[in-house]
C-alpha positions in Angstrom: 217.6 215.0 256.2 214.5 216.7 257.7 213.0 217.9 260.4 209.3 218.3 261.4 207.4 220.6 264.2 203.9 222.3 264.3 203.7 226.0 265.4 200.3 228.5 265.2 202.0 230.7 262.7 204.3 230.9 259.9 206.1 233.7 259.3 207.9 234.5 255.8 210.3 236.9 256.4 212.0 238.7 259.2 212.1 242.1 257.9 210.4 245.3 259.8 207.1 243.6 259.1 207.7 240.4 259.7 209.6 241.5 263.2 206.6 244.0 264.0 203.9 241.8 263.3 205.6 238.9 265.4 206.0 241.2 268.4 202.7 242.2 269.1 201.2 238.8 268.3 203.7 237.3 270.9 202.8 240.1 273.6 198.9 239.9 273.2 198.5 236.2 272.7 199.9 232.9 273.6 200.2 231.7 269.8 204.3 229.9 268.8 205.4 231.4 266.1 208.5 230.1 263.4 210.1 232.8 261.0 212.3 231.9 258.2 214.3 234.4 256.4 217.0 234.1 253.5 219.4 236.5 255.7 221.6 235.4 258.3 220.8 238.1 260.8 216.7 239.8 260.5 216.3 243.0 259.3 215.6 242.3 255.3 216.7 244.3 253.3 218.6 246.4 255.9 221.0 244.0 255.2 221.5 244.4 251.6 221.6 248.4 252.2 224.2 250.9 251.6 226.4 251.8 254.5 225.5 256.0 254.5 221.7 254.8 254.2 218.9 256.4 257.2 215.7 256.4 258.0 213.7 259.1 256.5 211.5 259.3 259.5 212.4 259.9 263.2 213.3 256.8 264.6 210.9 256.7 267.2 208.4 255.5 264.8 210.1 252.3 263.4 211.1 249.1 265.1 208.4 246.8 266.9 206.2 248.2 269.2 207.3 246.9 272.4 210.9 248.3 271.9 211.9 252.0 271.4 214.6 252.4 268.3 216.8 255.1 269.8 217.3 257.1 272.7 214.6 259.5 271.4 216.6 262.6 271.3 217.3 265.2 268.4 220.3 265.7 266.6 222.6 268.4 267.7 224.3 268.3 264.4 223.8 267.8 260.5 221.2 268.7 258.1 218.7 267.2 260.6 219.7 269.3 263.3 216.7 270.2 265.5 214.7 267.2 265.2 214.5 263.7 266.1 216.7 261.4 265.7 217.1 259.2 262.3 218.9 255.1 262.8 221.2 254.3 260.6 221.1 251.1 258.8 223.5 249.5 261.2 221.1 250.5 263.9 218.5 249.5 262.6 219.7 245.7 262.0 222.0 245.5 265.4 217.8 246.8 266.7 216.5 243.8 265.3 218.7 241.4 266.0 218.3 241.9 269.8 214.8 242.2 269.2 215.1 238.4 268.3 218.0 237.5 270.8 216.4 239.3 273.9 212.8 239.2 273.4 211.5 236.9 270.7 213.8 233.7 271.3 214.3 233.8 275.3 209.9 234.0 275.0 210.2 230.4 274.4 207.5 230.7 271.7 209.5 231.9 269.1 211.5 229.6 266.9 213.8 231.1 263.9 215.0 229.8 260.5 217.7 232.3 258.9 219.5 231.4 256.1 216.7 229.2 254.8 214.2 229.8 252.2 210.5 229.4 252.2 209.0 226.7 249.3 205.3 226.5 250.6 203.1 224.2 251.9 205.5 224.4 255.4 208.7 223.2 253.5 211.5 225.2 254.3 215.1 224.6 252.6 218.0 225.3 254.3 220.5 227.8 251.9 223.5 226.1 253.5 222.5 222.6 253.7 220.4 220.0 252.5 218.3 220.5 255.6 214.8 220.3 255.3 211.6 221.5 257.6 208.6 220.9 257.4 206.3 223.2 259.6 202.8 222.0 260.4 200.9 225.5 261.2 198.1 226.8 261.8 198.7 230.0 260.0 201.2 231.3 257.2 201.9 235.2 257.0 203.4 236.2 253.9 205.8 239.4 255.5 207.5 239.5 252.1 204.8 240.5 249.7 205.3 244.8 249.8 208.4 243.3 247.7 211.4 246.0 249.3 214.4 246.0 246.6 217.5 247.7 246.8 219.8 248.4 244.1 222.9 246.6 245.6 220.8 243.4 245.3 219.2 244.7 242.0 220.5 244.8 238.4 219.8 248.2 236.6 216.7 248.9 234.7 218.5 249.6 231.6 221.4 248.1 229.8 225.2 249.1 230.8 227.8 248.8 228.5 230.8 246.5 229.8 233.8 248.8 231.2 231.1 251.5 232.1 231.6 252.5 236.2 228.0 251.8 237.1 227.5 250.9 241.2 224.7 250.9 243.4 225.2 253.4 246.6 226.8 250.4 248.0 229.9 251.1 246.5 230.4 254.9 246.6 232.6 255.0 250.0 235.2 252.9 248.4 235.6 255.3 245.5 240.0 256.0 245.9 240.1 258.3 243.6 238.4 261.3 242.0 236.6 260.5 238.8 235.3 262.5 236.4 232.6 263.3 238.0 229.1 261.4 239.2 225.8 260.5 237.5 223.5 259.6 240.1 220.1 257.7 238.0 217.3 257.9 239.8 214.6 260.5 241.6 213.8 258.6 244.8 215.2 258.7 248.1 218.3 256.2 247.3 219.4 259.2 244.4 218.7 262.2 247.2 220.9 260.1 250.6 223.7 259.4 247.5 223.3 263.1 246.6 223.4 264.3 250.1 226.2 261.6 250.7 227.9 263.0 248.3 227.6 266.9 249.4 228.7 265.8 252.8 232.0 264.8 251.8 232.9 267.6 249.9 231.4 266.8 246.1 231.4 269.8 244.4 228.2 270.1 242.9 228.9 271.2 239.5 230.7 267.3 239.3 227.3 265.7 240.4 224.9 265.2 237.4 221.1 263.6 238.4 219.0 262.1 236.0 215.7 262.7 237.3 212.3 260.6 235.5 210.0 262.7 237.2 209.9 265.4 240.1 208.4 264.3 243.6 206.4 266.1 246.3 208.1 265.6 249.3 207.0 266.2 253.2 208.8 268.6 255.5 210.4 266.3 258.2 209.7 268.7 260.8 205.8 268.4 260.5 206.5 264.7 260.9 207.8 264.7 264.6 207.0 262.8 268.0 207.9 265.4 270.8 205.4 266.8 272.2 207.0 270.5 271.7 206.2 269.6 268.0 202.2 269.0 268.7 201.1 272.3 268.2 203.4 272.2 264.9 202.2 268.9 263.6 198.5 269.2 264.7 198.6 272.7 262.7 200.0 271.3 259.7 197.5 268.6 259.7 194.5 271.3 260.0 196.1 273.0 256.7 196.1 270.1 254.9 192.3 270.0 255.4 191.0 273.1 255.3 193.3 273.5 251.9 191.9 270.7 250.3 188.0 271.7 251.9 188.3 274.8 250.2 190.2 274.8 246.8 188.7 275.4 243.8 190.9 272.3 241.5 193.3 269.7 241.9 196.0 272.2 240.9 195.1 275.1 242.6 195.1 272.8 246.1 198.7 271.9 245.4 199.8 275.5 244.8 198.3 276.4 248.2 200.2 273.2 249.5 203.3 274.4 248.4 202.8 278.0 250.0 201.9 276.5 253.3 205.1 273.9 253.2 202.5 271.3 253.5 204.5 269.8 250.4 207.7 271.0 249.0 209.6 270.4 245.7 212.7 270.5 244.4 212.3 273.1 242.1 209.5 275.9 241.9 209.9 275.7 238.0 209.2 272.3 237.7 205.4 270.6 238.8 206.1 266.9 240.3 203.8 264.2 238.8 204.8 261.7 241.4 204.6 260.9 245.2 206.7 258.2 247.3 205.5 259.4 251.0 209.3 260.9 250.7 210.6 263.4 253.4 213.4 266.0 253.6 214.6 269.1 255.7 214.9 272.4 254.3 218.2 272.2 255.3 218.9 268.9 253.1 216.2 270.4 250.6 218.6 273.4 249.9 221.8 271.1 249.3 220.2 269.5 246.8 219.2 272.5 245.2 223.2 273.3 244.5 222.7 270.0 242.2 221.9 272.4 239.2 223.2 269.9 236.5 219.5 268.1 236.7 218.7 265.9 234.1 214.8 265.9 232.8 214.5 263.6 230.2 212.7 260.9 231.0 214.2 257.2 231.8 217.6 255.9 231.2 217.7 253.2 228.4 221.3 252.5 228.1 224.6 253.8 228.9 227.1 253.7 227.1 231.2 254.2 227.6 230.8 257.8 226.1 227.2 258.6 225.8 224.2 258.2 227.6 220.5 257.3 226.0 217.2 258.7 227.6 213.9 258.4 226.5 214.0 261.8 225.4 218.0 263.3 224.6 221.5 261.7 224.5 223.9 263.4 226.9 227.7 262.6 226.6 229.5 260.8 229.6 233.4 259.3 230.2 234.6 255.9 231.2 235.9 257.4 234.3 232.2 258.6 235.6 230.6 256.7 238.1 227.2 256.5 237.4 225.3 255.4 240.8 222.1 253.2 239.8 219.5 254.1 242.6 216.5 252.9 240.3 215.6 249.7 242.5 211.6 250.5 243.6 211.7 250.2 247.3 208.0 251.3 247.6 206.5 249.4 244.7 202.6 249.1 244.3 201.7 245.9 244.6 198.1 244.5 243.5 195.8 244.6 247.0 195.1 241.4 248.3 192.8 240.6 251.0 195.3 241.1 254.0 192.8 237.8 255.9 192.5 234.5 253.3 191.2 231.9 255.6 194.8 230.3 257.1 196.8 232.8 255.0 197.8 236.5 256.2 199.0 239.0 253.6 200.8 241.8 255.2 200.3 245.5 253.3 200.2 248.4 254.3 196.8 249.6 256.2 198.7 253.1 256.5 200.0 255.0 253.6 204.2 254.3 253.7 203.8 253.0 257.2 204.9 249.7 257.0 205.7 248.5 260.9 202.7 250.8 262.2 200.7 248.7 259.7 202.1 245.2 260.2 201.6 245.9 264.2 197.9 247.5 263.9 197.2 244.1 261.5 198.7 241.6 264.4 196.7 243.4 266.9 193.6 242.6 265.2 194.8 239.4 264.2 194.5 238.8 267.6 191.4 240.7 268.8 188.9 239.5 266.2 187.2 236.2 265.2 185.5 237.2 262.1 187.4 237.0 258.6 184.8 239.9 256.8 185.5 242.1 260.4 189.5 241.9 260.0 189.5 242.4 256.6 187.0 245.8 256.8 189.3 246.6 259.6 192.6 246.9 257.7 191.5 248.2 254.6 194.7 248.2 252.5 196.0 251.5 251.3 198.8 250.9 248.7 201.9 252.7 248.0 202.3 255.9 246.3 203.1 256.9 243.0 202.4 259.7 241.5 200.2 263.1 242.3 197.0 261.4 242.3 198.5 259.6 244.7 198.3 261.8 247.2 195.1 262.4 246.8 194.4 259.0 247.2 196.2 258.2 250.2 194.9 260.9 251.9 191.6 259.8 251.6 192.1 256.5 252.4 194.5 257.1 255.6 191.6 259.3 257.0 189.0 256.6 255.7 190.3 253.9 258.2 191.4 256.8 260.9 187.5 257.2 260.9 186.4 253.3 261.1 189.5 252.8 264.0 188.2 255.7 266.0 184.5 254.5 266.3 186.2 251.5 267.5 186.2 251.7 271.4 189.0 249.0 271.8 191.0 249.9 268.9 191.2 253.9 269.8 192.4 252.7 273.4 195.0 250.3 271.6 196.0 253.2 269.6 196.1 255.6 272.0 199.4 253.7 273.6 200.5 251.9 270.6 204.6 253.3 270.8 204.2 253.0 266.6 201.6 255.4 266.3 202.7 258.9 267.6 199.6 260.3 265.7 197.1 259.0 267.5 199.2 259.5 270.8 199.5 262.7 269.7 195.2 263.7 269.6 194.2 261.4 272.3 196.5 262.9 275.2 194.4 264.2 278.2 196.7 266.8 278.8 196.3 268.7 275.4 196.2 272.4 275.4 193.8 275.1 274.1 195.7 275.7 271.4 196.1 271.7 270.7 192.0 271.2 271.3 191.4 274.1 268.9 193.8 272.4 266.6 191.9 269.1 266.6 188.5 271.0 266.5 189.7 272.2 263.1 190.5 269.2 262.0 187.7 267.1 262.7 185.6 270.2 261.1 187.4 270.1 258.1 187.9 266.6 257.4 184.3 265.7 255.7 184.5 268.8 253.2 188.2 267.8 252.3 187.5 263.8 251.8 184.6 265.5 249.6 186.5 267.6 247.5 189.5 265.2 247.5 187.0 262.1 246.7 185.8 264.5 242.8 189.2 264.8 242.4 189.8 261.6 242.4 187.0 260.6 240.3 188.2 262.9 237.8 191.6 261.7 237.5 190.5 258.2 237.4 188.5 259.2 234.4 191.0 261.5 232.3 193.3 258.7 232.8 
């Protein structure tokens, strides 16, 4: 059987980009809209997450823009105590499913295909039926293409011997009984909430063992933080960043005065990171990890075994009654940049480094805005995910790049100026900002041509040793 309709877009997937693009197209045009999605409820892969999992950023800066996520006050309690609050997973899907039931589908506009699977050319195949669709539209956008895994729908890397204990985070609550101990493989945020999980419930740390590829720079959560009693705080921390890139003397030499500022911190001070995934910790949650003194250095995982474990580099020994916890799916892989605007085809990516709804909202807005194909695209220049140091330097480059373009952009300041997804903006463009704040942004704005400068050589010169 099938069934046929036309609608102006087509939108592969329901997850936070799918959702945020689809709400800010449906509050600044007219345009129907169909989503399909493989889940049964939206969300992606905050379905296929594990149960402990949070967002690493407040909440007040996920979700769709028309909706707050959260009641936008801080936690009393925790390792996040003092700041703004994080959703949990379940949040975060129970969010987006009313998002659908009490916004998108009572629009009239909005018509949604879960538990069906996208085949292209508008043929959509239902996963549990024979049913058929065929949607005649306008538009496609591709929501899925940032690719988001997670290891409880993702097979390990490397190759597990059978009988091994090897589970993604998943599976860690229903642990009955104390095992040897825990290997937790991975270096990514996955490895440090199933670290911290573990801490939590009273894991000594001399039983946790962490295999850890590479070291990461990570972000202070606390210079990452809507409130306005956090301006002065974030603003500052943004002015450092500048003036210590404006004025350093190497690549190296810029980190290490990073690190002294708390612009970026690191697991350990013996150990230089060599990669970057936009990650973000508190110093409270920074120091429980640091009782994790079993860390393992030695390169990837290649196989492990019922009594040994092999690394690119060593062999360590391990039990049959160890659970090793595979965190190694990439939830922040660099995909190849694609034009986000292809004629009738929309490619989201991320126009923001690690800001995937912001970016998905900002690329709707213009979607909606502007007529010409070469405008949209020079609009939302893509800048792709992380990975390692140069990274960093990268992103920051390019994140100031399109700040630059969007602010000599009368109608896209304004739009950012109250966009509920981009504190940042919010944050400079208030008319009530104080001297303090005004001196702040002065500093900034001073700093940022000599830093994009010296960052931009730095970049050259990585590209070229590499």
């Amino acid at each position: 059987m099938s069934e046929r309709f036309t609608s102006d877009y087509l939108v592969v997937g329901a997850g936070a980009m799918g959702m945020a693009f689809t709400d800010v197209l449906l509050t600044e045009t007219e345009a129907t809209i169909t989503i399909v999605d493989r889940h049964a409820r939206p969300g992606g892969h905050w379905n296929d997450s594990y149960p402990f999992v949070r967002l690493h950023q407040p909440s007040s800066f996920y979700g769709v823009n028309s909706r707050k996520l959260g009641s936008d006050t801080k936690d009393r309690v925790g390792w996040n105590s003092g700041l703004y609050e994080l959703a949990s997973g379940t949040e975060v899907v129970t969010y987006f499913e009313q998002v659908m039931d009490q916004q998108f589908l009572p629009s009239g506009r909005v018509r949604y295909l879960p538990m069906s699977e996208y085949l292209g050319d508008g043929l959509v195949r239902g996963l549990t039926s024979d049913q058929e669709t065929i949607v005649e539209s306008r538009k496609t956008v591709d929501s899925t293409y940032m690719n988001v895994t997670v290891p409880s729908v993702t097979p390990p890397s490397y190759e597990v011997t059978g009988g091994v204990r090897c589970v993604p985070p998943n599976q860690l609550p229903e642990v009955a009984e104390a095992p040897d101990g825990y290997l937790i493989v991975g270096g990514g945020k996955t490895a440090i909430d199933s670290c911290l999980w573990l801490l939590s419930n009273n894991v000594d740390p001399e039983e946790i063992r962490w295999v850890v590829p590479r070291d990461q720079w990570m972000l202070d959560r606390a210079h990452i933080q809507p409130g306005p009693e956090f301006a002065v705080q974030v603003m500052l921390r943004q002015a450092e960043t500048m003036e210590i890139a404006a004025n350093s003397s190497s690549l190296d030499q810029m980190f290490d005065r990073l690190v002294e500022r708390g612009v970026l911190l690191r697991l350990d001070a013996a150990v230089r990171p060599t990669m970057f995934r936009c990650c973000t910790v508190t110093q409270l949650e920074l120091d429980q990890l640091r009782r994790i003194r079993n860390v393992v250095r030695s390169g990837h995982v290649k196989k492990i075994g019922l009594n040994r474990i092999d690394l690119d580099e060593d062999t360590i020994t391990t039990s049959p009654n160890t659970v090793h916890v595979d965190c190694t799916a990439d939830g922040l892989a660099r995909r190849p940049i694609r034009p986000i605007f292809e004629e009738n085809h929309l490619t989201l990516q991320t126009v923001r480094s690690c800001q995937q709804v912001f970016s998905a909202a900002f690329i709707a807005h213009v979607e909606a805005a502007y007529e010409d194909e070469a405008t949209k695209n020079d609009l939302c220049t893509v800048v792709s995910h992380p990975d390692d140091t140069l990274d960093w330097v990268r992103t920051t480059v390019e994140n100031a790049l399109n700040s630059i373009k969007w602010n000599g952009d009368p109608g896209l300041k304004a739009w950012l100026s109250e966009a509920r997804l981009d504190g940042f903006s919010r944050l400079r463009g208030v008319s009530e900002r104080t001297p303090e704040q005004d001196q702040l942004l002065t500093r900034i704005i001073e700093a940022t041509p000599r830093a994009l400068q010296k960052l931009s050589k730095y970049l050259d010169e990585g590209r070229r040793a590499n």
